[in-house]
N, C-alpha and C positions, 0 to 999 in steps of 0.2 A: 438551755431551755429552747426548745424548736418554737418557729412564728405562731402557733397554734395558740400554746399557753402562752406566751408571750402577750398574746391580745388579751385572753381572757384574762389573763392579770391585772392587763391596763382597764378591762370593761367591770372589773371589780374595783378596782382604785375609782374609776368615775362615777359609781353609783353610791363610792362611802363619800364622796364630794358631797356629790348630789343632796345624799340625804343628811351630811351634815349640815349644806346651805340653806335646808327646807325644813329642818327639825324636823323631819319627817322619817322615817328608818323603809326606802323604797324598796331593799331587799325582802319583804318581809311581804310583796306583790304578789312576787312571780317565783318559778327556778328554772335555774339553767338545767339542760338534759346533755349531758355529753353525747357525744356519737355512740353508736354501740359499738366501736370496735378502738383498739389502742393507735392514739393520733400520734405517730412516729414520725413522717417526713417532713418534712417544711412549705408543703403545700401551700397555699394561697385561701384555697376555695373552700376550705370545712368551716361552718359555724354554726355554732351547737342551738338547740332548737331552745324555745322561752314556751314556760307552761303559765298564765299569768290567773291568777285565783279570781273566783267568781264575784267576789266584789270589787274587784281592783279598778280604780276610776281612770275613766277612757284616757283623761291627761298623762295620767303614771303609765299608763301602755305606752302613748305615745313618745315621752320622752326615753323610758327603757329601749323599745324599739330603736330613737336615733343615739343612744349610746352602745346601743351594740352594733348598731352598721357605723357609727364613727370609730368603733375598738375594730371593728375588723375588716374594714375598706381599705384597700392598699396604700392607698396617699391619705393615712389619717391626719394630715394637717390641714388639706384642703377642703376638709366636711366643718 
């Protein structure tokens, strides 16, 4: 599995955390949109865009937002 998916794995494992410490089910905010084109190299820099639904409360943006820059910052231990 190239670092790409590799993250988005880890930013799915932090949001079933998430929403299991919150009884809350957070995936059910927003979606992920993949790039439109097939993520093959092991790049760094692609991270797929967040569509977050019209009622979704500014907190739940806020913490999705820092679990996907914590899944996909290069040094994800120092976020």
């Amino acid at each position: 599995m190239n670092a790409f998916y590799e993250r988005l794995s880890h930013f799915g494992e932090l949001i079933g955390n998430v929403s299991q410490q919150e009884e809350k089910d957070i995936a059910s905010y927003f979606t992920v949109q993949h790039p439109g084109f097939p993520v093959v190299s092991s790049t760094q820099s692609i991270v797929p865009k967040l569509t977050f639904m019209q009622n979704c409360p500014a907190e739940v943006r806020k913490k999705v937002r820092y679990l996907l820059k914590k899944s996909f910052n290069r040094i994800r231990n120092k976020v």
